[in-house]
N, C-alpha and C positions, 0 to 999 in steps of 0.2 A: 599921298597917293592912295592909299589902301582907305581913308576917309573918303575920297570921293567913290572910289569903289562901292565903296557899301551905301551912299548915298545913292549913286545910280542904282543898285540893286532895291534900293528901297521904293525909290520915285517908280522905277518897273513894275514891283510888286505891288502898291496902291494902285497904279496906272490901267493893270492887267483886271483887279478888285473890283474898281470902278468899272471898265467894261465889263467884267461880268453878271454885276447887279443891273448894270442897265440892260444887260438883254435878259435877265431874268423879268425885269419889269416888261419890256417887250412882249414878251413869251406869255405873263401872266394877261395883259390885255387883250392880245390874240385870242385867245382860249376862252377868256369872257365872254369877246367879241363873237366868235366863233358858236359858244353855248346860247348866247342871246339870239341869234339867229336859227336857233332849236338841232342846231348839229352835235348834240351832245350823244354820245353812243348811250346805251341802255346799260344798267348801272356795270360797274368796275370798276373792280378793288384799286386797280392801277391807277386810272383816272382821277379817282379819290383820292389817291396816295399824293398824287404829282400838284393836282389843284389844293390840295391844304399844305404842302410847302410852300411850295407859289404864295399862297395867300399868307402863309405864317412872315412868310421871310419878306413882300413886298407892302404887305398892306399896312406895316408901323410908319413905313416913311411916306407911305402915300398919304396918311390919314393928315401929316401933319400938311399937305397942301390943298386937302378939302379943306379944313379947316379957313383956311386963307382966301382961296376964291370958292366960289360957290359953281354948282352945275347949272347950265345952259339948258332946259329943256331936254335933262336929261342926256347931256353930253357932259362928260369928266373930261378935265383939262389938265386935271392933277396929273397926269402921268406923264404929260408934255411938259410942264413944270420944272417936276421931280428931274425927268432925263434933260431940262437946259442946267439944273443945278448941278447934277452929278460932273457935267464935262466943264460947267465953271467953276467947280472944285478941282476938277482934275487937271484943269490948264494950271490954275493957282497955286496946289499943293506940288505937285509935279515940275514945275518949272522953278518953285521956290526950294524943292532939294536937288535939283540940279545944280543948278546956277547960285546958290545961296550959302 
């Protein structure tokens, strides 16, 4: 009993991980999006702060799906990619320590 316990707590805790790098990645294309449209405020320590997180923490996993497919005219697909892999990891690993 106490094994599937901690199984569930574990599968919860990936589950929760995974959603939150995915809306990290969300977050960091937004603000791209948002910058590339010239809405970027005039400079800010804060803004600097948040956008080189963002980019520290998002851009290793993203790099490895440029890699793979290539940009459309300048449209990145990587991050739609990245967030189909994330929740078919998350169905995969997550349902294999529940059930498993």
């Amino acid at each position: 009993m106490i094994l599937a316990s901690a199984r569930t707590d574990i599968a919860e805790y990936l589950s929760t991980l995974i959603y939150v790098y995915t809306l990290l990645i969300i977050l960091y294309v937004v603000i791209q999006l948002l910058f590339s449209l010239g809405l970027r405020p005039p400079y800010s320590r804060a803004t600097d702060v948040v956008m080189g997180f963002l980019r520290d923490v998002c851009e290793p996993f993203l790099r490895i799906f440029r890699r793979l497919i290539p940009s459309f005219g300048g449209l990145d697909l990587s991050p739609i990619l990245a967030i189909i892999t994330l929740e078919i990891l998350n169905g995969l690993i997550v349902q294999g320590l529940i059930h498993g």
